[in-house]
C-alpha positions as MATLAB code, in Angstrom:
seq = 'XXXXXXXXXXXXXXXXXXXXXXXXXXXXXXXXXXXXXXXXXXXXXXXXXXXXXXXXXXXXXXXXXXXXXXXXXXXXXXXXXXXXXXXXXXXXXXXXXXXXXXXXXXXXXXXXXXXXXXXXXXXXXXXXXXXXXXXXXXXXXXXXXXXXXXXXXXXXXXXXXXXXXXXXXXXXXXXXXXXXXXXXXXXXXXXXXXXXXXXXXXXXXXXXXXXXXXXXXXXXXXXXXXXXXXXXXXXXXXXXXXXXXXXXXXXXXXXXXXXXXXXXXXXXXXXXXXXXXXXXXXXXXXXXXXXXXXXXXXXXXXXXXXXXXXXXXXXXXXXXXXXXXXXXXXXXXXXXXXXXXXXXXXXXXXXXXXXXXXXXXXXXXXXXXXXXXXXXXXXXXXXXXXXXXXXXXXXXXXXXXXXXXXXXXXXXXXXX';
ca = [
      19.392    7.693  -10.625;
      16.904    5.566   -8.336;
      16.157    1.929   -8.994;
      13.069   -0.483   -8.982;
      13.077   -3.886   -7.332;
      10.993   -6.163   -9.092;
      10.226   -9.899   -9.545;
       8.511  -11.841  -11.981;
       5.680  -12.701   -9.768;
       4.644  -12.595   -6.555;
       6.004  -14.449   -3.591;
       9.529  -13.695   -5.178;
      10.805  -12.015   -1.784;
      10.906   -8.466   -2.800;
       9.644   -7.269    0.052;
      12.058   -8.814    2.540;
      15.343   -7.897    0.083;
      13.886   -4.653    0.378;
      13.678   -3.769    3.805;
      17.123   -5.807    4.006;
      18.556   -3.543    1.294;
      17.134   -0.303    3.395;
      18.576   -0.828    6.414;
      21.650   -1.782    5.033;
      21.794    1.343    3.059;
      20.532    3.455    6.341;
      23.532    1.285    8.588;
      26.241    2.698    6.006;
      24.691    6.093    5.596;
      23.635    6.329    2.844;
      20.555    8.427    2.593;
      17.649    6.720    1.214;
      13.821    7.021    0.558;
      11.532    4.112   -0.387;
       8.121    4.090   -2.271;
       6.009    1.589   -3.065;
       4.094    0.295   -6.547;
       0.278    0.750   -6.484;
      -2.244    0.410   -3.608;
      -0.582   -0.722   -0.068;
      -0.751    0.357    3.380;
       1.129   -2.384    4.932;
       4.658   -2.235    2.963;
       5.015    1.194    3.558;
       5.232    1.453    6.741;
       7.788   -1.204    7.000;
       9.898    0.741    4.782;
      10.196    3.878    6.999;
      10.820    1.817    9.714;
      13.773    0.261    7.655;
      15.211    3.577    6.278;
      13.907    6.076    8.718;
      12.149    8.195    6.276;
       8.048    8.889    4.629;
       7.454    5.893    1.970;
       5.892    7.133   -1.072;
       3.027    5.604   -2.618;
       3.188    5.464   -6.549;
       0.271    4.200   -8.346;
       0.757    4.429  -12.366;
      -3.114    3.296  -12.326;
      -4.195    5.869  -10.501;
      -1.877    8.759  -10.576;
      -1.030   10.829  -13.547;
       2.851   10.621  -14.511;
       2.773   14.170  -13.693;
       1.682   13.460  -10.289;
       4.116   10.484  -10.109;
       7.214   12.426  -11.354;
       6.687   15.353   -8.766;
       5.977   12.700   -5.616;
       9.457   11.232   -6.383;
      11.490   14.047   -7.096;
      12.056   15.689   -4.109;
      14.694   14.360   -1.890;
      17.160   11.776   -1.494;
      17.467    8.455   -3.993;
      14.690    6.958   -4.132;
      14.414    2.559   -3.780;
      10.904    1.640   -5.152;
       9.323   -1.964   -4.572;
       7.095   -3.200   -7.087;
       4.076   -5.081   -6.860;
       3.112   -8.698   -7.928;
       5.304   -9.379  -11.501;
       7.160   -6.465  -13.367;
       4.487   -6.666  -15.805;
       1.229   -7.307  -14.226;
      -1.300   -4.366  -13.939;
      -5.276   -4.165  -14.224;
      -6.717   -5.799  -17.155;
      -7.359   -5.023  -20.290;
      -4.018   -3.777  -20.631;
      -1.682   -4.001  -17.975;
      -2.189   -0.432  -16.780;
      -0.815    0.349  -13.138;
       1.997   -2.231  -13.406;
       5.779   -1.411  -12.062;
       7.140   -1.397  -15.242;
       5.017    1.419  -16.162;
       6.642    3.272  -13.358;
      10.070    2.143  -14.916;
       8.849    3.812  -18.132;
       7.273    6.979  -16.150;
      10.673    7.307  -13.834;
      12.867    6.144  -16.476;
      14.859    3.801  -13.956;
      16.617    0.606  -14.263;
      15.015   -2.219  -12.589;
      17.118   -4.425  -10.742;
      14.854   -8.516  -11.182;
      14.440  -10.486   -7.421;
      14.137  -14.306   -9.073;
      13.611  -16.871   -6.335;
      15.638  -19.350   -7.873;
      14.976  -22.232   -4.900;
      13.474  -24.996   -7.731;
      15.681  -24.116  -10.685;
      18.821  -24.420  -12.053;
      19.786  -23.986  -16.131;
      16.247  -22.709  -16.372;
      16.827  -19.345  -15.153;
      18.832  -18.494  -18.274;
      15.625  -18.197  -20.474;
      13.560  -16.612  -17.610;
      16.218  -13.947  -17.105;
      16.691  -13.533  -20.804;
      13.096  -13.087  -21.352;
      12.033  -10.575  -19.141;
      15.401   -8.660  -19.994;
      14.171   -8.950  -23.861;
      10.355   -8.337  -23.173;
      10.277   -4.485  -23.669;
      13.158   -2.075  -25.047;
      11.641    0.837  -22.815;
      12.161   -1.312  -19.408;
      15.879   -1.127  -18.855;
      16.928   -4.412  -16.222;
      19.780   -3.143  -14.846;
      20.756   -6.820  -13.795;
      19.716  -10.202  -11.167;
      19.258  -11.143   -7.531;
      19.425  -14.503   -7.514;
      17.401  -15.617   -4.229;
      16.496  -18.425   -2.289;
      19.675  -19.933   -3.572;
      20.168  -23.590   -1.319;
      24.506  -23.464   -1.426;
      27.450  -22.318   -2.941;
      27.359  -25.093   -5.583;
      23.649  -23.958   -6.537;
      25.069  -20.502   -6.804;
      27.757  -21.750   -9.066;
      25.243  -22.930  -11.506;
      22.975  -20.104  -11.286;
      25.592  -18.202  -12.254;
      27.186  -20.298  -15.031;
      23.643  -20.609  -16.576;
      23.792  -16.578  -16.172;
      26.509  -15.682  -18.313;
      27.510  -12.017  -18.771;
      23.883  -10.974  -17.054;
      24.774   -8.459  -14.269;
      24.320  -10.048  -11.206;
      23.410   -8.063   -8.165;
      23.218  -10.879   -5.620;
      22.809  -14.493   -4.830;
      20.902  -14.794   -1.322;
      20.783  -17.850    0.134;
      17.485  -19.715    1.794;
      16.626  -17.771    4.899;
      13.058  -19.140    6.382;
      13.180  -17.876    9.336;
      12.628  -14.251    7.870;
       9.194  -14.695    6.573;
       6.589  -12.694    7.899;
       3.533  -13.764    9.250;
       0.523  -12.136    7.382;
      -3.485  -12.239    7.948;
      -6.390  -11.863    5.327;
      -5.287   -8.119    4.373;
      -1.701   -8.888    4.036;
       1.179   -8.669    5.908;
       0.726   -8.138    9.832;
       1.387   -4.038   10.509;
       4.456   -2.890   11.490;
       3.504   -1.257   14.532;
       2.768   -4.833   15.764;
       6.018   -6.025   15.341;
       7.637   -5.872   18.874;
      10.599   -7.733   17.155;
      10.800   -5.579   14.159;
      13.994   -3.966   14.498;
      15.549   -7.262   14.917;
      14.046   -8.746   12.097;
      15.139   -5.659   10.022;
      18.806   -5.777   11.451;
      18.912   -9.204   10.561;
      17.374   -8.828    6.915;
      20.367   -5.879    6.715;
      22.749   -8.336    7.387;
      21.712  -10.500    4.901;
      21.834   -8.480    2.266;
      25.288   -6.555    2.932;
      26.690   -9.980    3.489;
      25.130  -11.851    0.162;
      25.131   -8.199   -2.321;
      27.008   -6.054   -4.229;
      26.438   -3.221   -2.199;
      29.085   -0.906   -4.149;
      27.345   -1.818   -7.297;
      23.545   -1.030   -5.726;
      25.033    2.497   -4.438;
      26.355    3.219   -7.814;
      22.532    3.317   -9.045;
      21.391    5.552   -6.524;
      21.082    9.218   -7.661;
      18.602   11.544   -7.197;
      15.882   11.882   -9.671;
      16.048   15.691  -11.296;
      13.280   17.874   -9.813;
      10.200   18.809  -11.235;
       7.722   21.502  -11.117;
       5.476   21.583   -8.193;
       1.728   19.651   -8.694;
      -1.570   21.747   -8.454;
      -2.703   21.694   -4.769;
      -6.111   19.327   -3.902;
      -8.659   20.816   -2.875;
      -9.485   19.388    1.292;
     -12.898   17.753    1.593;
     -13.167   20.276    4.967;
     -10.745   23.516    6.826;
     -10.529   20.803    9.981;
     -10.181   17.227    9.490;
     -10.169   14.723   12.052;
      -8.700   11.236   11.411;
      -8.788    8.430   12.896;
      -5.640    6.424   13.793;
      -4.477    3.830   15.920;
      -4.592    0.059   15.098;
      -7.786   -0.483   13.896;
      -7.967    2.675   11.056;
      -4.191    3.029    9.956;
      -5.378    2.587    6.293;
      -5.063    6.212    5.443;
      -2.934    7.441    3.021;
      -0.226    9.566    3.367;
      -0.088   11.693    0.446;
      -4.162   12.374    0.652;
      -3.308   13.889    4.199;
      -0.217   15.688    3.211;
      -2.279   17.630    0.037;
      -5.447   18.455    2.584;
      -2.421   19.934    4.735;
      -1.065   21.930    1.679;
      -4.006   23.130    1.004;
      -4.458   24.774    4.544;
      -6.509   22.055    6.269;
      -5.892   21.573    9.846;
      -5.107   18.014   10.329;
      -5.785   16.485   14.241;
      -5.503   12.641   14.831;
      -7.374   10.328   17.093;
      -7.386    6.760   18.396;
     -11.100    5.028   18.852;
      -9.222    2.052   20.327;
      -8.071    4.663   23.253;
     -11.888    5.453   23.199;
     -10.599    8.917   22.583;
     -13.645   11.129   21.206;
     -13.293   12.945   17.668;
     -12.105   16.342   18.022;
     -14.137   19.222   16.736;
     -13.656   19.410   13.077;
     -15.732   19.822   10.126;
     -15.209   16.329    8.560;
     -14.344   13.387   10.769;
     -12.664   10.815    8.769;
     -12.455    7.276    9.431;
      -9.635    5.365    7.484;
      -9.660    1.219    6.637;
      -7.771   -0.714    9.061;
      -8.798   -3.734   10.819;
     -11.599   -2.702   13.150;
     -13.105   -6.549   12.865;
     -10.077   -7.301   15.020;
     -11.327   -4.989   17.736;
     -15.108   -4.518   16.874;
     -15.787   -5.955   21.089;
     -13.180   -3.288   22.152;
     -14.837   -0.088   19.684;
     -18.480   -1.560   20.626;
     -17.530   -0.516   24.463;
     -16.064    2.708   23.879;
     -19.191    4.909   24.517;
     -17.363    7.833   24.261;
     -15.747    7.555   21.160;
     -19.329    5.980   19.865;
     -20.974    8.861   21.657;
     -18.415   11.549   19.906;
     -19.730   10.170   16.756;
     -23.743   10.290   17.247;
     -23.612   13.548   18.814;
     -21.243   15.420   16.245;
     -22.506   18.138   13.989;
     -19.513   17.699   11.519;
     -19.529   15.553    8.260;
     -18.383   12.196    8.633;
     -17.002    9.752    6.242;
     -15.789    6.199    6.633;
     -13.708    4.057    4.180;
     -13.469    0.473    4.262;
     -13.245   -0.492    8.020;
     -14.800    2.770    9.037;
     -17.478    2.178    7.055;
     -18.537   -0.887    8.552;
     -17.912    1.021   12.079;
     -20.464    3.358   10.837;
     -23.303    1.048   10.476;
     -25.502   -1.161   13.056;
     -23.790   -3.968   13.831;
     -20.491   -5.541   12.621;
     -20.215   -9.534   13.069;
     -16.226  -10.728   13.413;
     -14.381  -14.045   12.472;
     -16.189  -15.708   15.554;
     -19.716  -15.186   14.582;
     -20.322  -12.796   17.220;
     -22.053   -9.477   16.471;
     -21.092   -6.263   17.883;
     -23.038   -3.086   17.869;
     -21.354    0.186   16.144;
     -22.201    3.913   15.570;
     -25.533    3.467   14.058;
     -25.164    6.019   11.823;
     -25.453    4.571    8.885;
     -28.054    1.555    7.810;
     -25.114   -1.237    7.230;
     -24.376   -4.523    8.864;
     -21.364   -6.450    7.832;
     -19.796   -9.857    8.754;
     -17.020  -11.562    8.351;
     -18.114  -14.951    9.550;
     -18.156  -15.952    5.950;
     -15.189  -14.004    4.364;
     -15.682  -13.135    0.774;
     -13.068  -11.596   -1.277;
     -13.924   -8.188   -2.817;
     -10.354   -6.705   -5.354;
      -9.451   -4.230   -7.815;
      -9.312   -0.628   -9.231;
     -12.498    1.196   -8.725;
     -13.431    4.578  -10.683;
     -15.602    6.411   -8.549;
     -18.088    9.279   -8.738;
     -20.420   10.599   -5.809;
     -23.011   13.590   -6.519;
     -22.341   14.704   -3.235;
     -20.896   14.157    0.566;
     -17.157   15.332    1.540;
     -15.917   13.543   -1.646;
     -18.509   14.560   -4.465;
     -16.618   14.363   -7.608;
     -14.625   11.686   -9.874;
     -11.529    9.864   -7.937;
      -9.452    6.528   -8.477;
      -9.718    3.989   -6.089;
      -9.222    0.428   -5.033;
     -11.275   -2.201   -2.950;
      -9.685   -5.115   -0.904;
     -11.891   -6.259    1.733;
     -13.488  -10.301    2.862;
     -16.569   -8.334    4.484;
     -19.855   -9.575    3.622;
     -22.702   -6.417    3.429;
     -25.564   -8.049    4.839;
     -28.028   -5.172    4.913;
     -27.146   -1.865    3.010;
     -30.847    0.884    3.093;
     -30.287    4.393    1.682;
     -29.123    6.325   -1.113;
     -25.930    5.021   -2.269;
     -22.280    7.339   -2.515;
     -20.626    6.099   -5.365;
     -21.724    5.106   -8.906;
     -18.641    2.816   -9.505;
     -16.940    0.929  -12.733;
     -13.741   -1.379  -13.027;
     -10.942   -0.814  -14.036;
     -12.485   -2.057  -17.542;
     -14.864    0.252  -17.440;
     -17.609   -2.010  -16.642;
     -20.472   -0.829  -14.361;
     -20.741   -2.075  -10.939;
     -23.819   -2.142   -8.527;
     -23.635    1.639   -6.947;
     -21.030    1.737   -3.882;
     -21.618    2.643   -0.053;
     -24.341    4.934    1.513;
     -25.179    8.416    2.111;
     -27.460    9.498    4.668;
     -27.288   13.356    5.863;
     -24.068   14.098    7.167;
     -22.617   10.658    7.472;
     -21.264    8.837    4.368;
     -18.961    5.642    3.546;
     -17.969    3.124    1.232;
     -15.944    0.008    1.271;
     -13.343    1.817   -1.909;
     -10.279    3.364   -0.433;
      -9.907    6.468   -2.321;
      -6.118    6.734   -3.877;
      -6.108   10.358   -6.225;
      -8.773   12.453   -8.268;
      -9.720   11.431  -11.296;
];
């Protein structure tokens, strides 16, 4: 058996216990993989760097449990960080939250309550969520942000006979510092080891770790998914700093399927390698739009290329005119498409997108999400997607399309 760490909202710290709870694991040998619940680039690669192995994305919006049971299956236990509270998903009904992957998976979930303002109260909270839904099995509590033993001592008395995992106390000086998009990446965390050593000691000094191995088994195996269908034989992607929004399991089916995968970095002003679909992933290219303006010959690489050419999100925008950054200033891009963007006045765009485009490297029906603060201030031409919620209302038609070069601000997660 694998386990779930969950919270009942965000903010909880399930993200730090769970990189602390990784390395641990990987410091006492104990193999170990880690996913993550629903759409998120940033977590992810925290968690590898914690546990030294692939994360796994798991979206129970967008994935079919078939998909999701086969993803998790193969190899070693599996530790799986939720998103936002156990029970939150996309409206109407909840879809896509982690205790639907709890139901899918059938695994315990072990509850993170940050327990900093409360006292006797967290006997009805606990109880609650424990009581909510027969199918979601809590396996017990971490108690955290707990302010000293005599705290503790209350927590627990309040607690009762409620398994409890953990009680970790106040530790400020491990949050992370985030930007607009999230967390900051963990390639750009010269001190991340540290911080994860630290986080490790943490939790093997403040948990049950005995109890936590106990849960950890492998899930059975299941029978191998049909393969996806590439968008193109050769696929160059984009990846450095700016475009590490690409996700994992995408690339890994396009390889399956006999696609040759080659990598890039713009930021190196590195020009795309000869492929038949060049494919820029999100990232944060507003960060370095002066740096990608003066690369002429990854710009040029672009312009001149015969191949198809798709941009999500922050590739996108690097696919139109001009792109206009936190400062006000306005940079030039590829020109290939007719798009300016800006983020001088940040506007949040969120949520499950279902997605359909006639045509392009992605014609068909896919799952998606959108999580950007650009503002589109010009958008000419024929547009990719026809697009609804994740209530199936309409929404104005999504990105452009204009001959070989195609884009949209939705990050594509699985086919529909």
């Amino acid at each position: 058996m694998s386990f779930i760490i969950a919270a009942p909202a965000s903010g909880s710290g399930k993200t730090t216990l769970t990189l602390g709870l990784l390395r641990a694991l990987k410091r006492r040998k104990v193999p170990v993989r880690a996913a993550k619940s629903g759409p998120d680039y940033i977590d992810p690669r925290f968690h590898e760097a914690a546990c030294g192995q692939p994360c796994l994305n798991l979206d129970a919006w967008a994935m079919t449990p078939e998909r999701i049971k086969t993803r998790s299956a193969d190899g070693a236990p599996l530790i799986i960080e939720g998103a936002m509270g156990l029970f939150d998903g996309a409206p109407p009904d909840g879809k896509g939250a982690t205790a639907d992957l709890a139901r899918i998976l059938n695994l315990p979930v072990i509850l993170v309550i940050d327990a900093g303002k409360m006292a006797d109260s967290i006997a009805p909270l606990a109880k609650g969520f424990m009581q909510h839904d027969p199918d979601v099995q809590i396996a017990g509590i971490i108690l955290n942000n707990v302010g000293s033993a005599r705290h503790e001592a209350m927590l627990r008395r309040a607690l009762g006979d409620t398994p409890i995992f953990g009680a970790i106390p106040r530790a400020p000086a491990l949050n992370q510092p985030s930007r607009h998009l999230g967390l900051v990446q963990a390639q750009e965390r010269p001190d991340l080891d540290r911080y994860l050593d630290r986080a490790a000691a943490l939790i093997n000094d403040h948990c049950d770790m005995p109890a936590l191995e106990a849960l950890l088994k492998p899930l059975p195996s299941q029978p191998s998914y049909k393969k996806r269908t590439p968008p193109a034989q050769s696929i160059a992607i984009a990846h450095d700093a700016a475009f590490a929004f690409s996700y994992p399991h995408l690339v890994q089916d396009w390889h399956d399927a006999g696609a040759s995968i080659r990598f890039f970095s713009p930021l190196a002003d590195a020009p795309a390698p000869q492929a038949d679909l060049i494919y820029l992933p999100g990232g944060y290219p507003e960060l370095h739009a002066g740096k990608l303006a003066a690369n002429a010959i990854f710009l040029a690489s672009l312009q001149n290329s015969k191949a198809q050419i798709y941009g999500e999100c922050g590739g996108y925008m690097t696919l139109g005119e001009t792109l206009t950054d936190t400062e006000g200033i306005t940079h030039k891009m590829a020109g290939l498409l007719r798009l300016d963007t800006s983020f001088a006045t940040r506007k949040l765009h969120l949520g499950y997108r279902d997605l359909i485009a006639g045509t392009g490297p992605f014609a068909g029906a896919w799952k998606g999400h959108e999580f950007h603060y650009a503002t589109t201030l010009r958008a000419e031409g024929t547009p990719l997607f026809q697009t609804h919620d994740a209530e199936g209302t309409a929404l104005p038609p999504m990105g452009l399309i204009q001959d070989k070069v195609s884009g949209s601000f939705a990050h594509i997660i699985d086919c529909a």
